[in-house]
C-alpha positions in Angstrom: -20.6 -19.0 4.2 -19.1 -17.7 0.8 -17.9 -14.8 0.7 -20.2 -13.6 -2.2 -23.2 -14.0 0.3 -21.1 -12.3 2.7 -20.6 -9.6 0.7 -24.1 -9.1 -0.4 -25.7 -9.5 3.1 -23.3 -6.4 4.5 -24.4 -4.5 1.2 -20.8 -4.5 1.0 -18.1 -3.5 -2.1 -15.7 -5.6 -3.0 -12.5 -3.9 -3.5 -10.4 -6.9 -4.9 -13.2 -7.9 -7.4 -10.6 -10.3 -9.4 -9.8 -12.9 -6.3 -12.1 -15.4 -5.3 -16.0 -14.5 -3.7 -16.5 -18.4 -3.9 -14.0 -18.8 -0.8 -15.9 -20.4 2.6 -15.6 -18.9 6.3 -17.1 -19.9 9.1 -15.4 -17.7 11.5 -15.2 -14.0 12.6 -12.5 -12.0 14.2 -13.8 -8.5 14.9 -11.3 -5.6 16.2 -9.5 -2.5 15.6 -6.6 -4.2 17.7 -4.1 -6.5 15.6 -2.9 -7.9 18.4 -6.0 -9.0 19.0 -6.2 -10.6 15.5 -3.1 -12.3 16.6 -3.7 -13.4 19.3 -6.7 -14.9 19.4 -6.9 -15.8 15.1 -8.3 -19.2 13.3 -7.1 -19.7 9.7 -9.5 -19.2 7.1 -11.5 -16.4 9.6 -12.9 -13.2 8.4 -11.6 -10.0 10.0 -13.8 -6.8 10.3 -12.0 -4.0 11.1 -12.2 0.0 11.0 -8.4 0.4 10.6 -7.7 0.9 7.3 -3.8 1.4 6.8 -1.3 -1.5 5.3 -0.7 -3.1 8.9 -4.4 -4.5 8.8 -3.7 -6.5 5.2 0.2 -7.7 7.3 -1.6 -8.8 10.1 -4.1 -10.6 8.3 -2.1 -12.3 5.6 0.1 -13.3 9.2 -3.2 -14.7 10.7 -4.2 -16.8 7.6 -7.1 -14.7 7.0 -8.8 -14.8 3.7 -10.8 -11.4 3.6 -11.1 -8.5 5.1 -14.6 -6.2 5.3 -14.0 -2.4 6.6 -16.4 -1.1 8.2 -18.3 2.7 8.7 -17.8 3.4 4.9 -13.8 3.4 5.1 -11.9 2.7 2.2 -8.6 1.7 2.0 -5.7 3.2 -0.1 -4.6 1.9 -3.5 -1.3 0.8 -1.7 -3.4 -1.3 0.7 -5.5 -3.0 -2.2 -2.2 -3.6 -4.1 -0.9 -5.9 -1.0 -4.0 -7.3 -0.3 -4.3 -8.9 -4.2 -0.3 -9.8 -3.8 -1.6 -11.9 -0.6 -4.7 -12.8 -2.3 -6.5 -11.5 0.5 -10.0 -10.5 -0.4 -11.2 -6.7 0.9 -14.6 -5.3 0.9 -16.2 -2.3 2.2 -19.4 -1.9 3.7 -21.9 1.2 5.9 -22.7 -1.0 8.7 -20.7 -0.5 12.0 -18.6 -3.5 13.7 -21.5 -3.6 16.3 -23.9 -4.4 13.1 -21.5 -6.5 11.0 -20.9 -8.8 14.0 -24.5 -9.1 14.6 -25.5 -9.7 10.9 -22.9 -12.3 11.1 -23.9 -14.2 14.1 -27.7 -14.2 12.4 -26.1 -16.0 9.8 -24.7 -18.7 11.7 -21.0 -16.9 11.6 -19.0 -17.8 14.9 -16.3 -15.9 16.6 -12.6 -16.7 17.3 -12.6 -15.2 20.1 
C-alpha cells in the first residue's frame, strides 16, 4: 500500500510533506519498544509508535524503515522532523490508538513483522 492511502485511511498528517507519499509497504511493526523494532524489523516496514522523542526516527532509519505514523494525536518536535527528512524517513500523525491503527491496517491487507 502507498503511503498516500496510508495516510488518508488513518486520517493522518503528514509531517514531512516534501518526501515521498508514493513509497509502497506491505509490512507493519507496531510498539512503543525499539528493541522491539529491532529485533523483530523487515526493511521497507511501517512503524507505529506513541514514542515521540529522536530515538524513534534512530531506530527506525537503523531498521530500514520508510515512515513512521504516531499515534493518540502526538506530535513530534521540530528536531525530530529535521532527522527524519535528513534520513528521508517519512512521519505522520494521526487520532487513532495503536490498537486502531493496527486493526485498520490488517483490514487493509497490511501484515505484521512480528
Amino acid at each position: 500500500m502507498r503511503l498516500e492511502e496510508i495516510k488518508d485511511i488513518l486520517h493522518g498528517t503528514v509531517l514531512t510533506s516534501d518526501l515521498d507519499l508514493s513509497l509502497e509497504v506491505d509490512t507493519v511493526l507496531a510498539s512503543d519498544g525499539m528493541s522491539e523494532i529491532l529485533a523483530f524489523h523487515t526493511p521497507g516496514a511501517l512503524m507505529v509508535t506513541g514514542l515521540t522523542n529522536i530515538q524513534s526516527v534512530r531506530t527506525a532509519y537503523i531498521a530500514d524503515v520508510r515512515a513512521i505514523v504516531y499515534i493518540r494525536g502526538k506530535l513530534p518536535n521540530e528536531k525530530l522532523i529535521a532527522l527524519a527528512r535528513d534520513k528521508n524517513i517519512v512521519v505522520m500523525a494521526t487520532e487513532f490508538g495503536m490498537f486502531d491503527v493496527c486493526g485498520i491496517l490488517r483490514e487493509h491487507n497490511m501484515k505484521g513483522a512480528m
